[in-house]
C-alpha positions as a Markdown table, in Angstrom:
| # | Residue | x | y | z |
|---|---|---|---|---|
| 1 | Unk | -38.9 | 114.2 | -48.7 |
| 2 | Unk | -38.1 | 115.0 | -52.3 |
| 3 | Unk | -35.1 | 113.6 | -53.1 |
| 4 | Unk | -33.1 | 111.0 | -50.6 |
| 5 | Unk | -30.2 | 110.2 | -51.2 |
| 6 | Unk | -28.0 | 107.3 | -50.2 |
| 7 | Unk | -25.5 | 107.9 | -47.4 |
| 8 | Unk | -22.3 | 105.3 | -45.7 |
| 9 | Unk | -20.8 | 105.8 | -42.1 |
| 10 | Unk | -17.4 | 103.9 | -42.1 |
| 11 | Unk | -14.0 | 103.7 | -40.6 |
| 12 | Unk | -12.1 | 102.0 | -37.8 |
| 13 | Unk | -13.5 | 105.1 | -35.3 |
| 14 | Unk | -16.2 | 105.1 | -32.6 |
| 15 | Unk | -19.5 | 107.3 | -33.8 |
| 16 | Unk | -21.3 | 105.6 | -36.6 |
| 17 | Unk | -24.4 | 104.2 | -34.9 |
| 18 | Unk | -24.5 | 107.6 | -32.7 |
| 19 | Unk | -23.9 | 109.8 | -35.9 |
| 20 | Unk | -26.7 | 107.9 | -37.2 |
| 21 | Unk | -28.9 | 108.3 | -34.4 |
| 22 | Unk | -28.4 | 112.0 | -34.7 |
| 23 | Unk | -29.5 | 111.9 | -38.3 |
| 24 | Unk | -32.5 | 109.8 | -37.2 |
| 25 | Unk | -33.0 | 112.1 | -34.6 |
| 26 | Unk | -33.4 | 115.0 | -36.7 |
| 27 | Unk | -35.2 | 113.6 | -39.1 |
| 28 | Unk | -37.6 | 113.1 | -36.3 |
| 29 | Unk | -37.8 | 116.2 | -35.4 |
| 30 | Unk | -39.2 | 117.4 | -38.4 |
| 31 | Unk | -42.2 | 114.8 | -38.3 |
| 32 | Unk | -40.1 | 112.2 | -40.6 |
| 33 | Unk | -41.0 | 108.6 | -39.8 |
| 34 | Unk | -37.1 | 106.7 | -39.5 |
| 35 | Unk | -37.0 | 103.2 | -39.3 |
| 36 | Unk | -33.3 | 101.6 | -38.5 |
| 37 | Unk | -32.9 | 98.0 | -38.6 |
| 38 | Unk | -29.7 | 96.8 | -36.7 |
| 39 | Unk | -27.5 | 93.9 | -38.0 |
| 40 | Unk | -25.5 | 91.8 | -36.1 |
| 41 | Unk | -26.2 | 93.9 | -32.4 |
| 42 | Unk | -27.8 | 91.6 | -30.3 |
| 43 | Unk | -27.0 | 91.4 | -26.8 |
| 44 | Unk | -30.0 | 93.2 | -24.5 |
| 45 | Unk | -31.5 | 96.6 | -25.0 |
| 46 | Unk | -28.9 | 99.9 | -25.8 |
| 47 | Unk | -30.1 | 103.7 | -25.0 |
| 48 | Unk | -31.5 | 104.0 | -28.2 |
| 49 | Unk | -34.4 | 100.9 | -27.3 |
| 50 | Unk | -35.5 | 103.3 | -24.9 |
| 51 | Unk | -35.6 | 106.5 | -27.2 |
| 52 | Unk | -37.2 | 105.1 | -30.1 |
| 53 | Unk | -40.2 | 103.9 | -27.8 |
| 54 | Unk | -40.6 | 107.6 | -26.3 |
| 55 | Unk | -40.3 | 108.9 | -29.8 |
| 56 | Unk | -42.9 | 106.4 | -31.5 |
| 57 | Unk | -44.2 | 105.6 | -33.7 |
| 58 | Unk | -41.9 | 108.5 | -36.0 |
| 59 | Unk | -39.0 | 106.2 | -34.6 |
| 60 | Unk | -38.8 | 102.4 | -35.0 |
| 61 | Unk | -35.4 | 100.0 | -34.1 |
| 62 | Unk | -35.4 | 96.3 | -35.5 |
| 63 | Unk | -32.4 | 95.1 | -33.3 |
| 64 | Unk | -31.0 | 91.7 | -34.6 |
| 65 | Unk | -28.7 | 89.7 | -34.0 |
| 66 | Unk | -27.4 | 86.9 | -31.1 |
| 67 | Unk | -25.6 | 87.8 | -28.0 |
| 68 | Unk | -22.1 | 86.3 | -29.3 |
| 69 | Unk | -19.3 | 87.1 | -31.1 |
| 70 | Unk | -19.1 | 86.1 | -34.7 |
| 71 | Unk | -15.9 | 85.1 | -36.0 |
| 72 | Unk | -15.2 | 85.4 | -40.1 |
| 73 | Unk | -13.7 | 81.9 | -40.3 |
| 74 | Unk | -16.2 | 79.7 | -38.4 |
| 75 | Unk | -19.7 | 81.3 | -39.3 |
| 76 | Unk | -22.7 | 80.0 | -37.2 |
| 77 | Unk | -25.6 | 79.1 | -39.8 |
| 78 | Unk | -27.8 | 80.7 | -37.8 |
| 79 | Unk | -25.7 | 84.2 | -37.8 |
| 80 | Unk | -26.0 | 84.1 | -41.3 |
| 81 | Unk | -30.2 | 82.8 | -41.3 |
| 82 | Unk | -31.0 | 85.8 | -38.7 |
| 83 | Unk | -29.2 | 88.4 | -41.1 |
| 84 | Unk | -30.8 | 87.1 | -44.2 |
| 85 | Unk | -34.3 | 87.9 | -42.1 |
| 86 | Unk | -32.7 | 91.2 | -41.1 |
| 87 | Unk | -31.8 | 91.9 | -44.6 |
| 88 | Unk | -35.6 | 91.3 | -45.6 |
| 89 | Unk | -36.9 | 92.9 | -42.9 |
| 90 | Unk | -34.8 | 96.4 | -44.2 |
| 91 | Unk | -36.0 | 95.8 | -48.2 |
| 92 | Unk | -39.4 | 95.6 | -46.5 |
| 93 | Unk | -39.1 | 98.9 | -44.4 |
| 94 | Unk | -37.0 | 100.6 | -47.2 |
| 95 | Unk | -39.9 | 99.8 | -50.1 |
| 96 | Unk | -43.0 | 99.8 | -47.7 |
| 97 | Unk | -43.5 | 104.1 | -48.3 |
| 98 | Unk | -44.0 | 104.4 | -44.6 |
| 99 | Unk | -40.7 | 105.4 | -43.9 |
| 100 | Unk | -38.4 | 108.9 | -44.9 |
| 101 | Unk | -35.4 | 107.5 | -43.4 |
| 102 | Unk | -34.2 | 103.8 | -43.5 |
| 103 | Unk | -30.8 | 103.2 | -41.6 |
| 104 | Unk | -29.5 | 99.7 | -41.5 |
| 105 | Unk | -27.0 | 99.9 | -38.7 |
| 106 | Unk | -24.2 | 97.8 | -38.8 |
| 107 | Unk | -24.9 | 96.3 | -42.7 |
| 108 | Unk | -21.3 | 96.8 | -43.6 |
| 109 | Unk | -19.9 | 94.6 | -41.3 |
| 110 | Unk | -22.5 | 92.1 | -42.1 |
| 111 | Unk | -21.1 | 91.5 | -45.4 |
| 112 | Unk | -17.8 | 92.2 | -44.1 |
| 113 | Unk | -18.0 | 88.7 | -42.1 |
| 114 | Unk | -19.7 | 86.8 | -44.4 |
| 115 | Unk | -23.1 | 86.9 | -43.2 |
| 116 | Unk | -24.4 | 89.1 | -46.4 |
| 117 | Unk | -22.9 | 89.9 | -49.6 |
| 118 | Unk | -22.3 | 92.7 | -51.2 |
| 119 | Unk | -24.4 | 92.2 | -54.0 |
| 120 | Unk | -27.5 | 92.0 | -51.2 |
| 121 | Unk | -26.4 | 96.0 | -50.2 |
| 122 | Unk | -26.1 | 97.1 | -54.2 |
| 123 | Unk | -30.0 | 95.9 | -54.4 |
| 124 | Unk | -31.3 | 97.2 | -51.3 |
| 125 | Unk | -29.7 | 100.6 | -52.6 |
| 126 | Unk | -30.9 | 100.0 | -56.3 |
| 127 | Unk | -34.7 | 99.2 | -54.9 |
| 128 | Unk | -34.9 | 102.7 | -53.0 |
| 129 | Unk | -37.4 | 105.0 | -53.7 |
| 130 | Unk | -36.3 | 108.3 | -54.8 |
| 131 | Unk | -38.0 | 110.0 | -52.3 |
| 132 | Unk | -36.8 | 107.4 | -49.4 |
| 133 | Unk | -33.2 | 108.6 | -47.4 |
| 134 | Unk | -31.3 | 105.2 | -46.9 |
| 135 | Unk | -27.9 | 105.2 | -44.6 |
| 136 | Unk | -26.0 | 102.2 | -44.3 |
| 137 | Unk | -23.3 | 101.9 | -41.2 |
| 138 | Unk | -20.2 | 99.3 | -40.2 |
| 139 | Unk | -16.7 | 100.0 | -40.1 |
| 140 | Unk | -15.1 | 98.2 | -44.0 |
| 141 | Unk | -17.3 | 99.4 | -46.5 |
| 142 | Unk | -16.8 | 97.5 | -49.7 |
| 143 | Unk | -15.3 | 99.6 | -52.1 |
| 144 | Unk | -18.6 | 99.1 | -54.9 |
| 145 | Unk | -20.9 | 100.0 | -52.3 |
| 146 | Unk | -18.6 | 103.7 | -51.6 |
| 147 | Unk | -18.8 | 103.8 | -55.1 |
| 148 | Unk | -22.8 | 103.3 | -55.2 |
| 149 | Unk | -23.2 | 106.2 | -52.0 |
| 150 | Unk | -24.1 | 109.6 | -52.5 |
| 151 | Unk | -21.9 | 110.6 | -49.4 |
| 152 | Unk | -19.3 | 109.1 | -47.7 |
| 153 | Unk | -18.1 | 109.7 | -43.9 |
| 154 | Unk | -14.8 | 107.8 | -42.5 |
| 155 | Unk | -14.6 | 107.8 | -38.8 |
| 156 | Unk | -10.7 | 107.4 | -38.1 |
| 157 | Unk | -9.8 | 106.4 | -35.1 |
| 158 | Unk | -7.1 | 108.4 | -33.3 |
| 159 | Unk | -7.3 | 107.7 | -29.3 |
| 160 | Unk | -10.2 | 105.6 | -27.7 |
| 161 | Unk | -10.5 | 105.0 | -23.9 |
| 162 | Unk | -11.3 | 101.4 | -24.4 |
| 163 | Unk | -8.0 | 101.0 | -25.1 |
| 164 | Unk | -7.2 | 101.8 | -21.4 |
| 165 | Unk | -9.4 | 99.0 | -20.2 |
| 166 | Unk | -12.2 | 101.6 | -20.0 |
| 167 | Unk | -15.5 | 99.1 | -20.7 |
| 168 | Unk | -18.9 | 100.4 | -22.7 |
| 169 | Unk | -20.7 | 102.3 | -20.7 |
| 170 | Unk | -24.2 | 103.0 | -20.2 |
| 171 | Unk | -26.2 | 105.9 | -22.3 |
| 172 | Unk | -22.8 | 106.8 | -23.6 |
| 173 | Unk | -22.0 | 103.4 | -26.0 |
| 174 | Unk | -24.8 | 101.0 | -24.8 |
């Protein structure tokens, strides 16, 4: 790539992780290699587990992250210790030249609870290589790291099904 640029997915609406599949995916397609580490998603294996292994090795997922909630006001020291090793394993990926495309999934709302701050996302975007595309995702953005992108998308929520007790389903959110 010659120039990457930094991109955030934001808002209170569904479609950040699956807009940023859809980058990854055509990135793919045109013999990129995409790495995308995911913060604060554990919880068994999504759709996209199963896509990045059929579309290895030009598309690697890190997924992080324990099988619980995490609340803002009562952090669990090891929440915070499993996104710290998250958040080296992305410097790693986004500094290592093997990859085009370096999406950390979920980042924002990593720092949004605590578990990162924002100063951690304003050096992972300073220590990009020029040539490397990084997109960061997670509904509250901090306002510096907005600033800091080259392109911001807000996904607003206007209706969502969940609302009607409709749960995640499979290969549509999980």
């Amino acid at each position: 790539m010659e120039q990457g640029l930094v991109q955030v997915y934001t808002g209170n609406g569904k479609g950040k992780t699956t807009a940023a599949l859809g980058l990854a995916l055509r990135a793919v397609g045109r013999g990129f290699k995409v790495c995308m580490v995911q913060f604060i998603k554990g919880g068994g294996e999504y759709g996209e587990h199963e896509a990045a292994r059929r579309l290895a090795p030009l598309l690697t997922i890190h997924q992080t992250g324990r099988d619980n909630w995490i609340f803002k006001d009562k952090l669990d020291p090891e929440d915070i210790r499993i996104a710290q090793e998250a958040l080296a394993l992305a410097r790693q990926a986004l500094t290592s030249g093997d990859y085009d495309l370096v999406i950390l999934d979920e980042i924002n709302g990593a720092v949004w609870f605590g578990l990162l701050s924002v100063e951690d996302i304003l050096d992972l975007m300073a220590a990009r290589p020029a040539t490397v595309e990084l997109l960061l995702t997670g509904r509250s953005a901090d306002p510096r790291v907005i600033e800091a992108a080259d392109l911001v998308t807000e996904m607003t929520e206007v209706k969502h099904y969940y609302q009607q007790g409709v749960p995640a389903r499979v290969g549509i959110e999980k």
